[in-house]
DRENTORKOL-3810 file (N, C-alpha, C; in nm, 4 decimals):
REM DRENTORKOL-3810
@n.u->1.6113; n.v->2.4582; n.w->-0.9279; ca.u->1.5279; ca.v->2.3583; ca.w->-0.8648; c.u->1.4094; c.v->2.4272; c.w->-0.7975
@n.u->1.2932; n.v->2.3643; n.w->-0.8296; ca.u->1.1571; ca.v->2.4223; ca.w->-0.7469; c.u->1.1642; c.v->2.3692; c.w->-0.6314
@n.u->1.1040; n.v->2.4806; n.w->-0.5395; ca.u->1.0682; ca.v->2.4739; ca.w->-0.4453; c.u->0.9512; c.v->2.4015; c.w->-0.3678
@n.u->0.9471; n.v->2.2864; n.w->-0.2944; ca.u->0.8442; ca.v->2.2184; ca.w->-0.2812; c.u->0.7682; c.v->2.2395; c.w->-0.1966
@n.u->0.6158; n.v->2.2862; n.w->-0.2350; ca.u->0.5355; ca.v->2.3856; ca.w->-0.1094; c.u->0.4520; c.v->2.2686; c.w->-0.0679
@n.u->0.4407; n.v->2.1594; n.w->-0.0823; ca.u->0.3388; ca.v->2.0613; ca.w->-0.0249; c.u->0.4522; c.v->2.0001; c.w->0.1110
@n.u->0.4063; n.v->2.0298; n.w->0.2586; ca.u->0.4724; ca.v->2.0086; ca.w->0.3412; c.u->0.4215; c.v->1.8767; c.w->0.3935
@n.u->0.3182; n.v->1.8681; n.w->0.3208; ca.u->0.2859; ca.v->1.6704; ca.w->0.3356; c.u->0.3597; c.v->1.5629; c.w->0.2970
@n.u->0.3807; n.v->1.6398; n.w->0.2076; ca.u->0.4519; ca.v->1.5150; ca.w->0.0970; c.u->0.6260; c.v->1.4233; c.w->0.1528
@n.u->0.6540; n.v->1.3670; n.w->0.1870; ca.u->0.7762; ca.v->1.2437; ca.w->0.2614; c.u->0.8338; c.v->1.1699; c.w->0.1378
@n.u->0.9864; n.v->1.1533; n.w->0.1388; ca.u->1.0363; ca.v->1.0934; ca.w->0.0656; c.u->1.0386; c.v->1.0046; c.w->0.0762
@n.u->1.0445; n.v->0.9060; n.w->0.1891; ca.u->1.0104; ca.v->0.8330; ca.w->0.2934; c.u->0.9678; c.v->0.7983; c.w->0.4061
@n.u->0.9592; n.v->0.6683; n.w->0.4294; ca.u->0.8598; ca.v->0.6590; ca.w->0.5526; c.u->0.9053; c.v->0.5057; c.w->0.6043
@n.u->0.8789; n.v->0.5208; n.w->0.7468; ca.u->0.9896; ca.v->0.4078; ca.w->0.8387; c.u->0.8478; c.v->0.2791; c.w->0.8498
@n.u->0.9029; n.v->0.1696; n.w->0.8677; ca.u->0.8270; ca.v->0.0078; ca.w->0.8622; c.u->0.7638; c.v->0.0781; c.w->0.9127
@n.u->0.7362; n.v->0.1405; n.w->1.0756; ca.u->0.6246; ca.v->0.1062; ca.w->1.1084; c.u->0.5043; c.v->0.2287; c.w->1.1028
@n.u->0.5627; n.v->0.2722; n.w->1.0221; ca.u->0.4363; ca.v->0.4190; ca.w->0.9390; c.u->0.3809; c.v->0.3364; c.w->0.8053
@n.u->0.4658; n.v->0.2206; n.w->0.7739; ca.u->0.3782; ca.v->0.1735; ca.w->0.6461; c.u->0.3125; c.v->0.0620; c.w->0.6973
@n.u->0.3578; n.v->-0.0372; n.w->0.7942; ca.u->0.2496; ca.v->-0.1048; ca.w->0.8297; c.u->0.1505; c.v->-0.0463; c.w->0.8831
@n.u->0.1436; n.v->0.0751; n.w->0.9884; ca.u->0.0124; ca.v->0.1071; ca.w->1.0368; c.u->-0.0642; c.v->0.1698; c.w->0.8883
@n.u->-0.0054; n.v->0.1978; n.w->0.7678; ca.u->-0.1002; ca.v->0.2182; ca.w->0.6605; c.u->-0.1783; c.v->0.1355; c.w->0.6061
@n.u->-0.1433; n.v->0.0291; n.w->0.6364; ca.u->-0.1683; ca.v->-0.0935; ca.w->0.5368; c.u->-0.2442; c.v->-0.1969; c.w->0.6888
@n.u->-0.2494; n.v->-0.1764; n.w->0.8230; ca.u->-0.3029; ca.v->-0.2572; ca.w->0.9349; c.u->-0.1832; c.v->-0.3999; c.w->0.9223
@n.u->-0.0652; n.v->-0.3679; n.w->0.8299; ca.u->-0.0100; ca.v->-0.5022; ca.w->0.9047; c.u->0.1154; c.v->-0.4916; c.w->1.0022
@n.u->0.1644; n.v->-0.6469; n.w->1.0729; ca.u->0.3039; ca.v->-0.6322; ca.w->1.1279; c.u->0.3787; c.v->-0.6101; c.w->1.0083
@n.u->0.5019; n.v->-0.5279; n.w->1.1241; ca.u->0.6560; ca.v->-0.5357; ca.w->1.0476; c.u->0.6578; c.v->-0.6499; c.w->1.0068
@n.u->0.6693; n.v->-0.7457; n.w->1.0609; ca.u->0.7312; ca.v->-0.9010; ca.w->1.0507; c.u->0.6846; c.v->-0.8975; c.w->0.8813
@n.u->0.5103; n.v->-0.9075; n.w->0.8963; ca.u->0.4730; ca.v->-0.9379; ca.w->0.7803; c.u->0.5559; c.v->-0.8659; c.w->0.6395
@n.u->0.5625; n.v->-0.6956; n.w->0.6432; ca.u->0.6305; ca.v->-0.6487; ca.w->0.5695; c.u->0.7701; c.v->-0.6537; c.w->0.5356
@n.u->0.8335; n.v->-0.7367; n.w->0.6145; ca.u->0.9902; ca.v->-0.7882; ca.w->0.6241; c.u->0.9922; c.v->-0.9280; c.w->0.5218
@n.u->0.8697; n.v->-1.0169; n.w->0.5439; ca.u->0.8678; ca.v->-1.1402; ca.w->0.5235; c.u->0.8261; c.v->-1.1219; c.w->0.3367
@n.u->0.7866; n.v->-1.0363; n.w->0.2706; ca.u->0.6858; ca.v->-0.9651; ca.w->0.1746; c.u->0.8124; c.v->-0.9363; c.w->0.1016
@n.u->0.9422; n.v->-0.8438; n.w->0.1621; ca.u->1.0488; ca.v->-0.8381; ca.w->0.1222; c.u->1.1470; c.v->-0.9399; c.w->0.0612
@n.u->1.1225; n.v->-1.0771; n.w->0.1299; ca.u->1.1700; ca.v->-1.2008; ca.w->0.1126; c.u->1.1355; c.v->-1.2339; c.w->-0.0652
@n.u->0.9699; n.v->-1.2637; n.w->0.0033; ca.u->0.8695; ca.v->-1.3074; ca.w->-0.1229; c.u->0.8955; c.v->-1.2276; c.w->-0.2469
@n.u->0.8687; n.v->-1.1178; n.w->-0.2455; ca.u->0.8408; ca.v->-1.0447; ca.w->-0.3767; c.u->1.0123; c.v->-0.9754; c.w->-0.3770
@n.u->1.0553; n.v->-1.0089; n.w->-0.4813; ca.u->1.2031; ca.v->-0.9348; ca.w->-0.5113; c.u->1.2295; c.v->-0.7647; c.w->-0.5651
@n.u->1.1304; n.v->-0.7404; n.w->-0.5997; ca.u->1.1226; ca.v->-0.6028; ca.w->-0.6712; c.u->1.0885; c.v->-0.4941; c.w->-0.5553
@n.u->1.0390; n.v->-0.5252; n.w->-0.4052; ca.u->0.9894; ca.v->-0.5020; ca.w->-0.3159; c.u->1.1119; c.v->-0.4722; c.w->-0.2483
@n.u->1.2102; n.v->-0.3652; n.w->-0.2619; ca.u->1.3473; ca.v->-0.3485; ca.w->-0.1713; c.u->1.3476; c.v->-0.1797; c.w->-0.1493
@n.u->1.2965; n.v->-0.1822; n.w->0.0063; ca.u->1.3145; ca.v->-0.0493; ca.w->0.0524; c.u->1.4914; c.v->-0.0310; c.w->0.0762
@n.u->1.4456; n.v->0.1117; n.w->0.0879; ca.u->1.6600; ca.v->0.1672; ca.w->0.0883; c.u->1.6908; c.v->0.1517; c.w->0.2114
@n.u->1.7936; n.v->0.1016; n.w->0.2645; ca.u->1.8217; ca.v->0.0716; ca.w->0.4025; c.u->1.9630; c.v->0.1888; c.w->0.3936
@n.u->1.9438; n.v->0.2159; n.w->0.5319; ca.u->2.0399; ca.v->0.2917; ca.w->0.5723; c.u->2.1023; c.v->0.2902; c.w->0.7307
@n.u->2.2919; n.v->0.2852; n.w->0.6988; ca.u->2.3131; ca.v->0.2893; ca.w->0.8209; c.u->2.3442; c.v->0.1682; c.w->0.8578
@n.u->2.4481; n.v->0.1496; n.w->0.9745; ca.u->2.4622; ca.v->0.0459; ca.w->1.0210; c.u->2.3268; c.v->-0.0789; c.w->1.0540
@n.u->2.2426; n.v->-0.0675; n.w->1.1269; ca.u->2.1554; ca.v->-0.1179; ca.w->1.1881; c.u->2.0320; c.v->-0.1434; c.w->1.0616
@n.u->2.0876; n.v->-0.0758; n.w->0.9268; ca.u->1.9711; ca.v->-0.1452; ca.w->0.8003; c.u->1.8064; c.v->-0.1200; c.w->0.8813
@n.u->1.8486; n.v->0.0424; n.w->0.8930; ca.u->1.6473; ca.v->0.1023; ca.w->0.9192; c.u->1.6105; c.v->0.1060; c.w->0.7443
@n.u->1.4870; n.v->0.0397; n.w->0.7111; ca.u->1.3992; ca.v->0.0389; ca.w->0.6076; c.u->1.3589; c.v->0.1907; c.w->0.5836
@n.u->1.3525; n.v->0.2401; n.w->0.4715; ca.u->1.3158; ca.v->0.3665; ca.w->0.4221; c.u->1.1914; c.v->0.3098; c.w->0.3196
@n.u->1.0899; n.v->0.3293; n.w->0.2930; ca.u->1.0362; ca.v->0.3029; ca.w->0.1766; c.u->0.9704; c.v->0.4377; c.w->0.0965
@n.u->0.9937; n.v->0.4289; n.w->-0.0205; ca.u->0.9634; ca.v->0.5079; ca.w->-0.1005; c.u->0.8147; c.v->0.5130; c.w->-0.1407
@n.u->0.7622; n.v->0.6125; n.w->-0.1866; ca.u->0.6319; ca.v->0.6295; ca.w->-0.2717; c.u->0.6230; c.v->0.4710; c.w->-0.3695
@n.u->0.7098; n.v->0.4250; n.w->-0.4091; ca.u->0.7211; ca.v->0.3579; ca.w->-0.5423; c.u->0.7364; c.v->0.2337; c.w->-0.4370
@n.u->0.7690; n.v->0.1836; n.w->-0.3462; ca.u->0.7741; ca.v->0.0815; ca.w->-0.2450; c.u->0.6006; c.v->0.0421; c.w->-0.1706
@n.u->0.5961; n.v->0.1806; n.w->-0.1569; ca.u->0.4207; ca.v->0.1620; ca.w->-0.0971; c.u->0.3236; c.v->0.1449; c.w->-0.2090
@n.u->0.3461; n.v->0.1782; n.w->-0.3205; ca.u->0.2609; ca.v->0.1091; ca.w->-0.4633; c.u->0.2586; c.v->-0.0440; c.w->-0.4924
@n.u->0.3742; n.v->-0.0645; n.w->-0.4360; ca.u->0.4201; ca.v->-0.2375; ca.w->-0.4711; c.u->0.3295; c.v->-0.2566; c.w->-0.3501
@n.u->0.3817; n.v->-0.2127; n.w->-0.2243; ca.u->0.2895; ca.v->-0.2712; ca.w->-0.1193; c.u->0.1321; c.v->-0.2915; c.w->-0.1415
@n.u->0.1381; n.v->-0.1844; n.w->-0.1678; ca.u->-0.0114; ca.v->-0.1819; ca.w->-0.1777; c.u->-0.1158; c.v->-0.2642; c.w->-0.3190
@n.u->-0.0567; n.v->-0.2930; n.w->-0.3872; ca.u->-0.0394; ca.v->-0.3953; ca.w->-0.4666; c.u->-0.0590; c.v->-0.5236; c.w->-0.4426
@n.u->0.0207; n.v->-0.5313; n.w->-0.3955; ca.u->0.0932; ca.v->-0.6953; ca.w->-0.2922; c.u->-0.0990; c.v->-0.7136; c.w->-0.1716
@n.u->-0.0785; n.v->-0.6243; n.w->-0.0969; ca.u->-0.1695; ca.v->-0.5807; ca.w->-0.0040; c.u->-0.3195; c.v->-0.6416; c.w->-0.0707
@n.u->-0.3614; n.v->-0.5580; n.w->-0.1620; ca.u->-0.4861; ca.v->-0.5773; ca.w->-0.2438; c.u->-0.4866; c.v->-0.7437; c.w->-0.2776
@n.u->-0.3980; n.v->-0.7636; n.w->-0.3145; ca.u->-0.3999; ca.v->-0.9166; ca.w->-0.4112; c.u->-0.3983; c.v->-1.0358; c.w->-0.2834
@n.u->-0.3725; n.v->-1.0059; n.w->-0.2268; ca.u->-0.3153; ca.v->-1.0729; ca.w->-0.0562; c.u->-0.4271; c.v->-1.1255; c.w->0.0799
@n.u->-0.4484; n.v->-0.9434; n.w->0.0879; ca.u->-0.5278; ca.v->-0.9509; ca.w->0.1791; c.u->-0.6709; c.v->-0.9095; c.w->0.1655
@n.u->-0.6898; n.v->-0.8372; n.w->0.0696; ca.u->-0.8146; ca.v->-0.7888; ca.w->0.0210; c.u->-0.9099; c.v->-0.8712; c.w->-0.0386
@n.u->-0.8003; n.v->-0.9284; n.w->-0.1607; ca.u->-0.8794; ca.v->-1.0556; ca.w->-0.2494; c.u->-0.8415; c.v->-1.1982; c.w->-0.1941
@n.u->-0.7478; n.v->-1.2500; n.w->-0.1123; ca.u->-0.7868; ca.v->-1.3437; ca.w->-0.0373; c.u->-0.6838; c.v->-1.4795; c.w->-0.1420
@n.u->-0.5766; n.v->-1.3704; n.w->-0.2011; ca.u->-0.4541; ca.v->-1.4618; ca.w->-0.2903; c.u->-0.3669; c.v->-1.5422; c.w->-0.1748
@n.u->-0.3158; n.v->-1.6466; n.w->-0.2224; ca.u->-0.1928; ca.v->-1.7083; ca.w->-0.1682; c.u->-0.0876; c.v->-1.6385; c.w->-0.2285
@n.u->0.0576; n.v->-1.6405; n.w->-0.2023; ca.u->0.1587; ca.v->-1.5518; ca.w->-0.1980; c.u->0.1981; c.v->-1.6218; c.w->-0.3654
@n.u->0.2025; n.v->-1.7016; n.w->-0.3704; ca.u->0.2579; ca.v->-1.8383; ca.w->-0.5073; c.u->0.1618; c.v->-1.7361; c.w->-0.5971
@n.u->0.0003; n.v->-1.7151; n.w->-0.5836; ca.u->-0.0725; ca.v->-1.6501; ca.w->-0.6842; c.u->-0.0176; c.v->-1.4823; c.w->-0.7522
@n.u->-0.0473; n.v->-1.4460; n.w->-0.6234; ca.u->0.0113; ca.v->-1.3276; ca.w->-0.6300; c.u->0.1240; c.v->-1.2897; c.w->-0.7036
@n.u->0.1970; n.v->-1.4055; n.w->-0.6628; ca.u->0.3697; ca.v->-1.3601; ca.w->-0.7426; c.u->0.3043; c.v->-1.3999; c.w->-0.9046
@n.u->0.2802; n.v->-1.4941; n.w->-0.9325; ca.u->0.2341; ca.v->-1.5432; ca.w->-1.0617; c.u->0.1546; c.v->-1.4091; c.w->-1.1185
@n.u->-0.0097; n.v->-1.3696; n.w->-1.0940; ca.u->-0.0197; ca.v->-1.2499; ca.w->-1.1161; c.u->0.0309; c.v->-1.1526; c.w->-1.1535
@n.u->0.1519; n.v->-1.0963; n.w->-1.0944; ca.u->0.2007; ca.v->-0.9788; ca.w->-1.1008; c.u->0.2902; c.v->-0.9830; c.w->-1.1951
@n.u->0.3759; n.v->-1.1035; n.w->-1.2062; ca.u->0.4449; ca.v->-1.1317; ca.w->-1.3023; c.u->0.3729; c.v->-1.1688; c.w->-1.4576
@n.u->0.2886; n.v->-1.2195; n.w->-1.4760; ca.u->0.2222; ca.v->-1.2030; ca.w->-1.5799; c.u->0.1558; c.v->-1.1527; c.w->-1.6369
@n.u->0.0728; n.v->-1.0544; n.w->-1.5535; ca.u->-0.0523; ca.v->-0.9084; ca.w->-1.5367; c.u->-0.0056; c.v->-0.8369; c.w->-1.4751
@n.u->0.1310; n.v->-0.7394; n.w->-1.4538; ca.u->0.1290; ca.v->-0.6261; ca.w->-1.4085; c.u->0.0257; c.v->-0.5431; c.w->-1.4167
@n.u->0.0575; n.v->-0.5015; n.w->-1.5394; ca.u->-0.0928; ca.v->-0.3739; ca.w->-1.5765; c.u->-0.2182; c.v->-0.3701; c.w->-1.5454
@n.u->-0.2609; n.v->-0.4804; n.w->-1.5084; ca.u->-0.3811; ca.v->-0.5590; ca.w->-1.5431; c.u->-0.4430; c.v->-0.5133; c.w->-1.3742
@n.u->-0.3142; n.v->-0.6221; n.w->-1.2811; ca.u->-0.3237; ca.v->-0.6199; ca.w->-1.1323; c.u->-0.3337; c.v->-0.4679; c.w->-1.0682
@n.u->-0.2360; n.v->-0.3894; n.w->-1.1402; ca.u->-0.2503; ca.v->-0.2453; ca.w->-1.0897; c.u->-0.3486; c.v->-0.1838; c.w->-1.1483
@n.u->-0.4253; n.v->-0.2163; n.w->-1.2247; ca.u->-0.5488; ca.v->-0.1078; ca.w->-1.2584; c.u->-0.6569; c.v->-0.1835; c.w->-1.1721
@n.u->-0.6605; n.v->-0.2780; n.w->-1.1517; ca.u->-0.7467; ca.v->-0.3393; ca.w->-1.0407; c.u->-0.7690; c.v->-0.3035; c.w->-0.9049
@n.u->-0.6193; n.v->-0.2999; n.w->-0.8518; ca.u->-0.6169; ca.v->-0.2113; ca.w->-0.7369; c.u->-0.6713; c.v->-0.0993; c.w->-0.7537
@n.u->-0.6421; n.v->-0.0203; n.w->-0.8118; ca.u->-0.6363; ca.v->0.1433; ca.w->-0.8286; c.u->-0.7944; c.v->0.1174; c.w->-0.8194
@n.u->-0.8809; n.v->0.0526; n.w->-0.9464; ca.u->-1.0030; ca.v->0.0499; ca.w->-0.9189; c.u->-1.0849; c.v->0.0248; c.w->-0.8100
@n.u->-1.0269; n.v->-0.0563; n.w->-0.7003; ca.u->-1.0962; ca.v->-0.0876; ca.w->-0.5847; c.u->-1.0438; c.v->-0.0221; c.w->-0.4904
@n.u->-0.9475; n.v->-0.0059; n.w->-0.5046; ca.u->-0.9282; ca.v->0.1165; ca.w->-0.3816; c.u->-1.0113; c.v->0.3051; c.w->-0.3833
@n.u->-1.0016; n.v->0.2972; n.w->-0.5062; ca.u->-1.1375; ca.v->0.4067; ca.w->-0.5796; c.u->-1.2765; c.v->0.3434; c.w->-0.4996
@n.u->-1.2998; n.v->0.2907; n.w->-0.5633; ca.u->-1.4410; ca.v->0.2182; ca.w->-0.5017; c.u->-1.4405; c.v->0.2003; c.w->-0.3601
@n.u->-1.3495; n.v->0.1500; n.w->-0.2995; ca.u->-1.3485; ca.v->0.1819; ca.w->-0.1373; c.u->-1.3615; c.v->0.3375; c.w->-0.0611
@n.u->-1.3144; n.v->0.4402; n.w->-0.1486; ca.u->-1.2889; ca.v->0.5457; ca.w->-0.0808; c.u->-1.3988; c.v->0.6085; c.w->-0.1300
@n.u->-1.5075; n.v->0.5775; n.w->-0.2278; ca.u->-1.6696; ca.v->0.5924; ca.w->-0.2422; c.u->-1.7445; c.v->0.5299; c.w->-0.1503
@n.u->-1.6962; n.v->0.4438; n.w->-0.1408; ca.u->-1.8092; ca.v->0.3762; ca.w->-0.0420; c.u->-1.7893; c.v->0.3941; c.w->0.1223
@n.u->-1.6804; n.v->0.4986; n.w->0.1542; ca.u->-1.6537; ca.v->0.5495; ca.w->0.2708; c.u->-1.7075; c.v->0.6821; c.w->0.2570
@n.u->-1.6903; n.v->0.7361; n.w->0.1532; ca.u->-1.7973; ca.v->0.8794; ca.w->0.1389; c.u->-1.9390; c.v->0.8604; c.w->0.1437
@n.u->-1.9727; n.v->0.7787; n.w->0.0845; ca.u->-2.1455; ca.v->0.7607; ca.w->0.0851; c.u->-2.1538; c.v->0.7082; c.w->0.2342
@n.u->-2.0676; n.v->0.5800; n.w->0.3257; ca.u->-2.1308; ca.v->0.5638; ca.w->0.4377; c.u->-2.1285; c.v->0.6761; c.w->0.5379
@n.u->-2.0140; n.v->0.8041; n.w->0.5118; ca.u->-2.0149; ca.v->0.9301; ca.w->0.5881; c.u->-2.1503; c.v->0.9965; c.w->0.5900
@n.u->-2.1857; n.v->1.0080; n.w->0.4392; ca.u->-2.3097; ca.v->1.0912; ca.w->0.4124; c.u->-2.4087; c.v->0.9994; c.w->0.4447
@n.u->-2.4715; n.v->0.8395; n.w->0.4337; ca.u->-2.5351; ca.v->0.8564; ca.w->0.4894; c.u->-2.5558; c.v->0.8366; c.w->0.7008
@n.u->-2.4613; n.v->0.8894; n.w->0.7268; ca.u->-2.4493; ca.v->0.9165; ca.w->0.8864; c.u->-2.4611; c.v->1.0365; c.w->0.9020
@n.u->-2.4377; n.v->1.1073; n.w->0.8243; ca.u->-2.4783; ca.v->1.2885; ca.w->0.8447; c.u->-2.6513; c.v->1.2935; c.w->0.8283
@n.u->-2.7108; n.v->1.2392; n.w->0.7330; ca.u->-2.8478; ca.v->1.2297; ca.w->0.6949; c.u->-2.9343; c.v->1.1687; c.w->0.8110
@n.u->-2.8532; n.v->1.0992; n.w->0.8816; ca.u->-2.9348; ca.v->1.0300; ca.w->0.9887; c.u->-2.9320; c.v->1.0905; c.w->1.0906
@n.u->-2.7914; n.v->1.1450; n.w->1.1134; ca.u->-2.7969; ca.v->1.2400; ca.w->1.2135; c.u->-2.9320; c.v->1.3556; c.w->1.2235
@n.u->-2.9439; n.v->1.4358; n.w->1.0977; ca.u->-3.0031; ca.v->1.5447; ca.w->1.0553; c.u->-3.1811; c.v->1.4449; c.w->1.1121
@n.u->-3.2246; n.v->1.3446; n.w->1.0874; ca.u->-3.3333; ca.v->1.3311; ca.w->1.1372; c.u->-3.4231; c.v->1.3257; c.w->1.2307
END
């Protein structure tokens, strides 16, 4: 077995490290659990603490985009995903690309302004 040198990298991560990723409540991400069925972090332990996986925060973030980004009702969303998987996730992926350009260009141009 290799040795894993990326000390970033988490197998998991607790509700409220994924809502502050995503800006929402637990509640909301509990309630999301309800809605979407494929959406089941690993619970552990008496007291059922949420673990979510890499593959949990893709759905989220998924869910997230279609939701809160594009401004879906939950009924759409589920419909969507169920009929356009592929479709919905290359969408995301694309705008979340495009978001993290358009946070580089507004960096640079605040460095440029600075410099004047």
């Amino acid at each position: 077995m290799a040795l894993n040198l990326d000390k970033n990298l988490k197998l998991y991560y607790s509700i409220s490290e994924v809502a502050q990723m995503f800006g929402l409540n637990e509640s909301t991400l509990r309630y999301w659990e309800q809605e979407f069925p494929y959406l089941k972090p690993k619970t552990k332990g008496p007291s059922k603490v949420r673990q979510y996986s890499e593959k949990d925060i893709e759905q989220i973030r998924l869910i997230h985009n279609l939701v809160k980004v594009r401004g879906f009702k939950l009924a759409a969303a589920k419909k969507i995903i169920s009929s356009n998987r592929d479709g919905a996730d290359k969408t995301a992926e694309v705008l979340q690309r495009l978001m993290a350009i358009r946070d580089e260009l507004q960096a640079m141009k605040q460095q440029l302004s600075a410099m004047d």
